[in-house]
C-alpha positions, -999 to +999 in steps of 0.1 A: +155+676+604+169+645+585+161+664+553+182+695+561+153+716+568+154+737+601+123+746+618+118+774+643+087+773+668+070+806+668+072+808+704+108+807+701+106+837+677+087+857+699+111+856+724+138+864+705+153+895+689+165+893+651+196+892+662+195+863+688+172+846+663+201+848+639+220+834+660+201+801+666+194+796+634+234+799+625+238+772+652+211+751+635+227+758+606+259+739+614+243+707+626+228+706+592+262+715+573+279+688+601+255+659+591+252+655+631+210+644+623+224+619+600+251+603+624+226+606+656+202+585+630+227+562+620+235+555+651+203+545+670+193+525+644+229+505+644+218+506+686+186+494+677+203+466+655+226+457+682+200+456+711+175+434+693+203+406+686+218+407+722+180+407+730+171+376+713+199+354+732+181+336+757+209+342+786+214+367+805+227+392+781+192+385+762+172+391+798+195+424+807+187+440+770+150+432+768+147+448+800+174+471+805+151+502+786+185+525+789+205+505+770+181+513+735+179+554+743+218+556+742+218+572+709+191+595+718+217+609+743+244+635+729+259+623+698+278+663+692+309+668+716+310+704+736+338+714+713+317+708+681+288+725+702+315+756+703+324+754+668+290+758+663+279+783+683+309+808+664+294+795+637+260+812+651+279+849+659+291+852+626+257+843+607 
């Protein structure tokens, strides 16, 4: 969460043993000590920004982004590379 707080579903903890539940909270952990919530919100709202102006030309850059529904959900996509994903997941194993 934006605020640092990490929430666990308690279906999640029902499948999980205390040790694989460790583990995903470790993970969680390091997004949180990373910021990554922070950046992936700074980022779709500077998308948000962007998309609105090109949006608001009335060309065809204006028709391509108020139709073009991909173009907004960018940020949404992964904002953590697979090498911060494995720094992470260590992270996990030794919580």
């Amino acid at each position: 969460m934006a605020n640092g707080t990490i929430r666990v579903y308690s279906g999640l903890m029902d499948m999980l043993d205390d040790g694989e539940l460790r583990f995903v909270i470790g993970h969680e952990m390091g997004h949180v000590m990373k910021n990554h919530i922070r950046k992936k919100i700074r980022l779709a709202y500077a998308a948000s920004a962007v998309r609105k102006g090109i949006a608001s030309q009335n060309n065809i850059a204006g028709d391509v982004a108020r139709h073009c529904w991909r173009f907004g959900r960018i940020p949404h996509e992964r904002t953590v590379s697979q090498l911060e994903e494995r720094k992470l997941m260590i992270m996990g194993w030794d919580s």
